[in-house]
TORRODREN-87345 format. One line per 2 residues: number of its first residue (from 1); their letters; for each residue x, y, z of C-alpha. Coordinates in Angstrom, 2 decimals. Layout:
// TORRODREN-87345
NUM) a) X,Y,Z ~ ...
//
This chain:
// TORRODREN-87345
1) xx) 8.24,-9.99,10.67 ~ 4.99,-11.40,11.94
3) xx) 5.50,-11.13,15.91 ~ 1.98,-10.94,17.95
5) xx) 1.29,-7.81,20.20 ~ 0.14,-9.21,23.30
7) xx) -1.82,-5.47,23.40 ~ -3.00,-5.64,19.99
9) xx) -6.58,-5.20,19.60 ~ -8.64,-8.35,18.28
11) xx) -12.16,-6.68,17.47 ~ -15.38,-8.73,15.36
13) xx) -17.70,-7.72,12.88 ~ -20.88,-9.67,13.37
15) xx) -19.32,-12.38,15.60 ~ -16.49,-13.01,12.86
17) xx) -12.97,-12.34,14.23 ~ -10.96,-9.17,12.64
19) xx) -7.78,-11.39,13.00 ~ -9.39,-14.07,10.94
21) xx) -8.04,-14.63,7.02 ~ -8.70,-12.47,4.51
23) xx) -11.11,-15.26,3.40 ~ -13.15,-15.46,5.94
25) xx) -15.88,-12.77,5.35 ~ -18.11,-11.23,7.95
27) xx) -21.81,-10.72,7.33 ~ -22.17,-8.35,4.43
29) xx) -23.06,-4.27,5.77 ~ -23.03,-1.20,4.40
31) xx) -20.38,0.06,6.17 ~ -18.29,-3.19,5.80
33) xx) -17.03,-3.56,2.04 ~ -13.41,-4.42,0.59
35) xx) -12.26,-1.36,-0.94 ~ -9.72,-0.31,-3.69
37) xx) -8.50,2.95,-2.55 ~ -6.14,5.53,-4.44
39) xx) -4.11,8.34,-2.64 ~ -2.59,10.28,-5.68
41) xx) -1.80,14.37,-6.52 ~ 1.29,16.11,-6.67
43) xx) 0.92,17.16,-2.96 ~ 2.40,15.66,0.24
45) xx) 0.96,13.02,2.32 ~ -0.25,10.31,0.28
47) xx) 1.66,7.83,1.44 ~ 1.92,8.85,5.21
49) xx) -2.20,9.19,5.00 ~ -2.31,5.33,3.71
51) xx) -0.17,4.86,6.75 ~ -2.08,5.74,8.88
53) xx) -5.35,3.68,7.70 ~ -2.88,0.61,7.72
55) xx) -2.35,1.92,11.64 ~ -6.33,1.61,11.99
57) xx) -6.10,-1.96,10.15 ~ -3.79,-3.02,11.90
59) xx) -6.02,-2.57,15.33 ~ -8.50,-4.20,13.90
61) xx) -6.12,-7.54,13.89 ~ -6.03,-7.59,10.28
63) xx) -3.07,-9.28,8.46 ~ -1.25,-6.21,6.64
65) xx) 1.18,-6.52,3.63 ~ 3.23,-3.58,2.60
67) xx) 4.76,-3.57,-0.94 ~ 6.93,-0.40,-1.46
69) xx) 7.83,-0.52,-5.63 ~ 10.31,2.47,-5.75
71) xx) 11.84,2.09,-2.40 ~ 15.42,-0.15,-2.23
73) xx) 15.76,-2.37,0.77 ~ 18.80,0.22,1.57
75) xx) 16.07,3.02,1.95 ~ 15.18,2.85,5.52
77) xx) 11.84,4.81,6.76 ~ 10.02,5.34,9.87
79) xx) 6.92,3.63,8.67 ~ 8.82,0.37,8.63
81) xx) 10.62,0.75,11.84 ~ 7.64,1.13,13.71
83) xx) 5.76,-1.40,11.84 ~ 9.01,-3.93,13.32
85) xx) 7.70,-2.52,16.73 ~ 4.24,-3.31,16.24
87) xx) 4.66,-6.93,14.56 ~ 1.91,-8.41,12.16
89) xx) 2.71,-6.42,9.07 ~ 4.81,-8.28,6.63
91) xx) 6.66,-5.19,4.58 ~ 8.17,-5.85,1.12
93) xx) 10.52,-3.41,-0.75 ~ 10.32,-3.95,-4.38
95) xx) 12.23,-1.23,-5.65 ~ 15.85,-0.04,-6.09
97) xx) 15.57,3.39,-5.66 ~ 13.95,6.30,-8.09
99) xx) 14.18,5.62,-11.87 ~ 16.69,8.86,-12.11
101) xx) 18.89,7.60,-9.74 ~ 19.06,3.48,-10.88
103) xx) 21.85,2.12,-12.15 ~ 20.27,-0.33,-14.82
105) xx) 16.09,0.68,-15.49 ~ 15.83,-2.79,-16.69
107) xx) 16.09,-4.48,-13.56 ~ 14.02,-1.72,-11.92
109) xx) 11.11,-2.53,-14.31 ~ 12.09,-6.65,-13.68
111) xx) 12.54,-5.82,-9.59 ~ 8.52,-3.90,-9.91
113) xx) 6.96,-6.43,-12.41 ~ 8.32,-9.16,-9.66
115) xx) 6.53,-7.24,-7.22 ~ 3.47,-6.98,-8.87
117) xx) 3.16,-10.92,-9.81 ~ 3.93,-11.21,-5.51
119) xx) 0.88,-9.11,-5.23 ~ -1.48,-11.16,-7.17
121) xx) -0.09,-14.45,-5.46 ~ -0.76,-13.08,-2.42
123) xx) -4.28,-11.55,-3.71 ~ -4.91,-15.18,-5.29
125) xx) -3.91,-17.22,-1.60 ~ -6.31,-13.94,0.00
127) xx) -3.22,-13.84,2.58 ~ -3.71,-10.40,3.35
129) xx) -7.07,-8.39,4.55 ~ -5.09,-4.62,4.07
131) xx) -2.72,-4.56,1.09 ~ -0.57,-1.12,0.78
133) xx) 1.30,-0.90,-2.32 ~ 3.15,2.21,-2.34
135) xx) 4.49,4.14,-4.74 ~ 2.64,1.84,-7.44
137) xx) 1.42,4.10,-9.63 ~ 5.07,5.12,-10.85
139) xx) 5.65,1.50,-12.68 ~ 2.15,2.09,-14.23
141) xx) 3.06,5.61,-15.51 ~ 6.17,4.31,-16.46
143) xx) 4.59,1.36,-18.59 ~ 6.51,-1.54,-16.96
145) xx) 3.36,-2.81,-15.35 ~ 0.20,-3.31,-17.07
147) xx) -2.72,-1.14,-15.97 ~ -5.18,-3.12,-17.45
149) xx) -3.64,-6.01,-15.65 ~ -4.28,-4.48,-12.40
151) xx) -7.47,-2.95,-12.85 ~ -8.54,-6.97,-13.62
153) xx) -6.88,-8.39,-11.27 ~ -8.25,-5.73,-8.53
155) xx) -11.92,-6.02,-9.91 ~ -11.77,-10.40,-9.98
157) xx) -9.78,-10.13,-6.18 ~ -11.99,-12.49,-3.65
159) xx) -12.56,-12.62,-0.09 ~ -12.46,-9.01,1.85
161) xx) -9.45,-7.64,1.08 ~ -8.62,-4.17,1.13
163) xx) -6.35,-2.68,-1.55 ~ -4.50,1.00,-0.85
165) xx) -2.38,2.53,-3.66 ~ -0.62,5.79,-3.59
167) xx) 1.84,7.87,-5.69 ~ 1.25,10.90,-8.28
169) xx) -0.16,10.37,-11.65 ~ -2.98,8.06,-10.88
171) xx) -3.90,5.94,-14.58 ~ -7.44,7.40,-15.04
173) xx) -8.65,4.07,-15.66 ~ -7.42,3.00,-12.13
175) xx) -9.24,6.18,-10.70 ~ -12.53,5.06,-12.59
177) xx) -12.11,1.56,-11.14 ~ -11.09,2.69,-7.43
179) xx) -13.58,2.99,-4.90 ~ -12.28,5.84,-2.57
181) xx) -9.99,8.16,-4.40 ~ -8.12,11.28,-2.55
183) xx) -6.13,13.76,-4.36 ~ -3.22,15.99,-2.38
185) xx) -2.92,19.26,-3.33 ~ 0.23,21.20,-2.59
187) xx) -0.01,24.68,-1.72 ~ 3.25,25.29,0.13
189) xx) 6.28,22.73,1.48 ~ 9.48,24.16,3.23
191) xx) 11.19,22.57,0.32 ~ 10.44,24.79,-1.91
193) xx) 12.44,27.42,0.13 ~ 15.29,25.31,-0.15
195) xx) 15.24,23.28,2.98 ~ 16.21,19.82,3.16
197) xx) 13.70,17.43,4.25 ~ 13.67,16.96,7.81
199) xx) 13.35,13.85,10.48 ~ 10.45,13.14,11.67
201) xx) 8.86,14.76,9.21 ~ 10.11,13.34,6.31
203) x) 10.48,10.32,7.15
//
């Protein structure tokens, strides 16, 4: 799903294009350095948050890869329906559905650690400058993916990519290795009064 905005912003840092591959670095600033970024917590928003910096990446002309890990391909949400609209984000669904509700747990854990060894190849070929892998941290809880794996491969990644993760129960070690880590705290949600989640909201 690559299709070119003809609209689509193309900005530089330092006389190197935003559009250009991940390898391609610009001039070193402090203000311009690959992060790994965690949005974790028990609260709403982390993944519509991480969203919405993949919005602000994708002005920039940056390539974007999605990788959802719990999602199914069945699961359709508004994220990736717009992201069809915009073009230039290439979204992957890893996932088939929530561990309560799969069928057979041993091809969810073989569907995530697939995902994850798609991540590194792309992190290895540097094909993406904004990677979002959503819902990740629930095959690390879960043990089917190796933390110490990631934190690794994350820490060795070159070039200037950008790595988002979100979901609840962040692995301390990945929150001691991340970069920029935000934590959503619920106070209130209309669910908890018994109301079903709601379109356009929700998702």
């Amino acid at each position: 799903m690559s299709r070119e905005n003809p609209n689509r912003k193309h900005s530089t840092y330092d006389g190197a294009s935003a559009s250009a591959p991940a390898n391609e670095q610009p001039r070193r600033r402090k203000r311009e350095t690959p992060l790994v970024m965690v949005h974790t917590g028990k609260g709403k928003g982390k993944s519509t948050a991480a969203f919405g910096m993949l919005l602000r990446a994708w002005n920039q002309g940056w390539p974007i890869g999605v990788f959802q890990f719990v999602k199914s391909g069945k699961w359709r949400v508004g994220e990736h329906a717009a992201a069809e609209k915009l073009g230039g984000i290439d979204w992957f669904k890893m996932g088939d559905g929530w561990s309560w509700t799969s069928r057979n747990l041993t091809e969810s854990q073989d569907l995530a650690v697939e995902g994850w060894e798609e991540v590194k190849r792309c992190l290895a070929e540097q094909r993406y400058r904004f990677y979002l892998l959503d819902e990740f941290t629930y095959p690390l809880k879960w043990g089917w993916i190796d933390v110490d794996d990631v934190v690794e491969t994350l820490d060795k990644r070159e070039g200037w990519q950008y790595v988002m993760i979100t979901g609840r129960d962040a692995p301390d070690r990945l929150i001691e290795h991340a970069d920029l880590v935000t934590e959503m705290v619920k106070h209130k949600h209309p669910l908890d009064q018994g109301w079903r989640g709601q379109k356009g909201i929700e998702w």
